[in-house]
N, C-alpha and C positions, 0 to 999 in steps of 0.2 A: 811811254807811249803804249800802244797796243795792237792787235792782230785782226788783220783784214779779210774775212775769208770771202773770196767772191766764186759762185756756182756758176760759170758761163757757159753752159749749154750743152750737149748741142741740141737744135732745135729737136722735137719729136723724139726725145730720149726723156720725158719725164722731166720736162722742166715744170711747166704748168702745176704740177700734182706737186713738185717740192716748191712753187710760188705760193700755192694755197695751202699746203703744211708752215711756211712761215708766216704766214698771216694771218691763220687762224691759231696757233700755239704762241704767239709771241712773249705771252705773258709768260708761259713755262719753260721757252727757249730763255727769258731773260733771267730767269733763277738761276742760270750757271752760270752767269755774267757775259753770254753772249746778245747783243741787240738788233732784231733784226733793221733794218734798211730797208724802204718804201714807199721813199717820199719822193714829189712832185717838185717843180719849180715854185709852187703856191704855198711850200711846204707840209701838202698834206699828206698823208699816213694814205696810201692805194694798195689796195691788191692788182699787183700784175708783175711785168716781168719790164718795168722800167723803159718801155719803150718810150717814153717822153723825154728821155736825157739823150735819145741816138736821133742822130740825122740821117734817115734812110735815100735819099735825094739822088745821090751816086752809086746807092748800093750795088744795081746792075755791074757795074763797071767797074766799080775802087773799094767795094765794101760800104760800110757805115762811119760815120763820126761821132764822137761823142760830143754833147752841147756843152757850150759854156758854164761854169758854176756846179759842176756837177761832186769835182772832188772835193770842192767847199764843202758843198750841201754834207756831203756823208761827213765830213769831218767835226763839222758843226752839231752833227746828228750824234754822234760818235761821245765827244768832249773825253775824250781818251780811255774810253770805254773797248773791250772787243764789238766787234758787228759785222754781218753777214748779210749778203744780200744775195739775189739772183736775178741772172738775165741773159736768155741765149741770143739776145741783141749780141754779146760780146764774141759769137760766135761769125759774127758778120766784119769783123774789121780782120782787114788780108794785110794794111799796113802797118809794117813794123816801127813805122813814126807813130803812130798814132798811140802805141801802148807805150814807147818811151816816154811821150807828153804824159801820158795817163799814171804812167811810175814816178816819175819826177814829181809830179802834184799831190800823190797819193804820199808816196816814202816822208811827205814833211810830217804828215801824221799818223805815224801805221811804222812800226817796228819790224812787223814781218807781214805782207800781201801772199796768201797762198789761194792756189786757184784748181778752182776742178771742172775735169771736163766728164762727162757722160756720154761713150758714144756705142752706134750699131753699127752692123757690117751696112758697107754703103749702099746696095742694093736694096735692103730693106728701109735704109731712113729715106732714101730716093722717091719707093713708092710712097711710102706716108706722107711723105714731106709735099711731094707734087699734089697730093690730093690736098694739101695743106691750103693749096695754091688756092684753090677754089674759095675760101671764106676768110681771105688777107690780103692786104691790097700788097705789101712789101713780099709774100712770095709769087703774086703778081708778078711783079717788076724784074726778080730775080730769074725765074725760071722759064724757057719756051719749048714751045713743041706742041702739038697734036693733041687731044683730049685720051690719052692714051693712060696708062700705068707708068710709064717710066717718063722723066723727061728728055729733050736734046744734051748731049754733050758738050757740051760749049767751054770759052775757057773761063768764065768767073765758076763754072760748075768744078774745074780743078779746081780754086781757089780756095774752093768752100768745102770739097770733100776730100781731096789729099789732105789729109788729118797732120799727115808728119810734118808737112811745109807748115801749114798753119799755127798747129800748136806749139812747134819747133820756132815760130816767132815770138811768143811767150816766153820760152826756156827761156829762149837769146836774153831778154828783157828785164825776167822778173827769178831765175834761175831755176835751174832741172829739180831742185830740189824743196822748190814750191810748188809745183805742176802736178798733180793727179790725176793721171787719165784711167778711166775704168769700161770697161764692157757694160754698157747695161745689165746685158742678162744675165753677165758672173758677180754684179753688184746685187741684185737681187738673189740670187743662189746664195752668198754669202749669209746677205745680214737680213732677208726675210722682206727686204722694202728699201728704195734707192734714201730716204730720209734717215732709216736708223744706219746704213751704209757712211751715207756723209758726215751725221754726226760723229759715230766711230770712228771716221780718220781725224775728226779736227779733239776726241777724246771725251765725247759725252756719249754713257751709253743708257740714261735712262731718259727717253723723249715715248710721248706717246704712239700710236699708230696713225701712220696716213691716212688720208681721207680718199675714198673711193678716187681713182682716176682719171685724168679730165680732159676735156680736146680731143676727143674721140674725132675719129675720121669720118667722111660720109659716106654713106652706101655706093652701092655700083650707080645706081638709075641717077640719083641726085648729084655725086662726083660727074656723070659724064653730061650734064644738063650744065652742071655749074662751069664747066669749063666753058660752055658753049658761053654762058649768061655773061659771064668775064671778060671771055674776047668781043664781045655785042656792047662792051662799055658799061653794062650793067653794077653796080657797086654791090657784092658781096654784103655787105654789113646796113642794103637799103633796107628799106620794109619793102618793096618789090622784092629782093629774094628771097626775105624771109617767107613772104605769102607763095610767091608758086613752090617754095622749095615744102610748103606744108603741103601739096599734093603730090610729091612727087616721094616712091617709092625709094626706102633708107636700106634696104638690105643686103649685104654681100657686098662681095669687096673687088675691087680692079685691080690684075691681076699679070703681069709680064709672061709670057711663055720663061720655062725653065731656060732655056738657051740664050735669052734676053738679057735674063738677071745675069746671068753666069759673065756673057758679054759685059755687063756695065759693073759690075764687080770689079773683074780683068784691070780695069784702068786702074785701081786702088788699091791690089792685092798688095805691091810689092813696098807702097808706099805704106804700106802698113804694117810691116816687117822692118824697116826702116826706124820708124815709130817705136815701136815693139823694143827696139834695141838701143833705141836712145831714154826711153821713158819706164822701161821694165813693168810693160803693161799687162802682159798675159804668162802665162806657160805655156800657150801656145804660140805659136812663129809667128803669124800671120794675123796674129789676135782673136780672131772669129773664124769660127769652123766654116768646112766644105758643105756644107747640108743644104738643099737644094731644090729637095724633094718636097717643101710645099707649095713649090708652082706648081702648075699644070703642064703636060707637054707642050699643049699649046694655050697661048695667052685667050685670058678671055675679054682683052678691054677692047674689044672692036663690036660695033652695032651687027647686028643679024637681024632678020624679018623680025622674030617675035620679041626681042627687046626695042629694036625701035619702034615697033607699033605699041609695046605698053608705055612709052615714054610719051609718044603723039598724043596716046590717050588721056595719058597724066594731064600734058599740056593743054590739049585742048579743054577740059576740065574747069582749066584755069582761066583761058576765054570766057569760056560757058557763064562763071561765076560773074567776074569782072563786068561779062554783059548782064545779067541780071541785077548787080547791083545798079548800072546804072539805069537800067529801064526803072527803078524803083523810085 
């Protein structure tokens, strides 16, 4: 048989950017006998990150499920080949049933399943990830709060960011000694790029360069419009957001007061120590450093006179249009 390696996330740590390093290199990943994995229930070859095989239905609440036919699929894809795939969907299931089903189906074909995670300190994947919110209907569903920088604390937001409980449901599963947890940004320091990082744990060190970085976040103006557009029902992914989101201004970023982040870190630090000592993730204790200092004193994600009248302006803009074309 042969070797499984799956990248499951976590979200906004460089998944996207190693989705599209596998599916644009496939042909040269496959010279070292590894294959990449990207296929649909239709059986076709996609670029993404497998969201078609997760049921996000209960995610709020229980996590994701994986669909039916899924372990088929890869194994069929596989025919006792090595094969790798990614998808920080795997990053959304909290139940420990659900990867036992997922081990049992997989171990009839696959000699050894080893798994890597990619993570940031939780603060900063929190802000990215909320603003994430704004152009995805499943972090929709996931996260609530206010159109601010940070999101609510709530308890599927333990679920998903207490690292140790979660990943520590893997170890339980697939054993500590298949599990890679990495820091982002010591995985990049290392090996120059989170792709030749990965390759070099699973022992290939000649792959080409990454492709420019991808899923970028949105600006201050457009993040704080988009949250508004979201809870008004509007569908992120309509051609209605696409078009007012073309007038509205993409620069600068939403931002927690230093004090804020510091607070919502607080909840994760020690669980990450935790982590640290079961998975031998860092040299550091804690995993991720105290540094703090690119907040602001104070947070800048709250409306003032002169950004909400440049956002009114954006907006109304977009009236403006919408009526002229229809007067036409």
């Amino acid at each position: 048989m042969a070797n499984l390696y799956i990248h499951a996330g976590n979200h906004k740590s460089g998944s996207t950017t190693i989705q599209r390093f596998l599916h644009d290199h496939k042909e040269n990943i496959a010279k070292h006998g590894i294959y990449v994995y990207s296929r649909d229930q239709q059986k076709r070859q996609r670029r993404g990150n497998l969201s078609w095989w997760f049921d996000h239905s209960v995610l709020s609440k229980d996590g994701v499920r994986i669909k039916k036919g899924f372990s088929e699929s890869i194994a069929k894809f596989s025919q006792g080949n090595d094969v790798i795939l990614s998808s920080e969907c795997f990053s959304w299931i909290f139940r420990k049933e659900e990867l036992l089903d997922l081990k049992e189906s997989l171990s009839c074909f696959f000699d050894r399943i080893v798994i890597f995670f990619y993570v940031r300190r939780q603060d900063v994947h929190a802000v990215s990830h909320y603003q994430q919110a704004t152009k995805t209907i499943a972090e929709q569903d996931f996260y609530s709060g206010p159109p601010l920088a940070l999101p609510k604390v709530t308890d599927n937001i333990y679920l998903y960011l207490d690292y140790h409980k979660r990943i520590s449901n893997w170890g339980d599963v697939f054993g500590d000694e298949n599990i890679y947890v990495n820091p982002m940004k010591e995985a990049i320091l290392k090996s120059g790029s989170l792709t030749k990082h990965l390759f070099s744990v699973i022992g290939v060190s000649e792959i080409p360069n990454e492709s420019k970085p991808s899923n970028e976040s949105y600006g201050w103006e457009r993040t704080k419009i988009n949250h508004l557009l979201v809870k008004s029902g509007i569908d992120p992914r309509s051609e209605l957001s696409k078009y007012i989101n073309g007038f509205l201004d993409n620069k600068g970023k939403l931002l927690p007061s230093r004090s804020e982040a510091i607070q919502f870190y607080n909840n994760f630090r020690y669980s990450n120590k935790k982590l640290n000592e079961r998975f031998n993730v860092s040299n550091n204790e804690f995993i991720f450093d105290d540094d703090f200092t690119f907040y602001p004193e104070e947070g800048n994600d709250k409306w003032c006179e002169d950004t909400a009248n440049k956002a009114l302006e954006n907006v109304i803009l977009v009236i403006k249009d919408l009526y002229n074309m229809r007067q036409k």
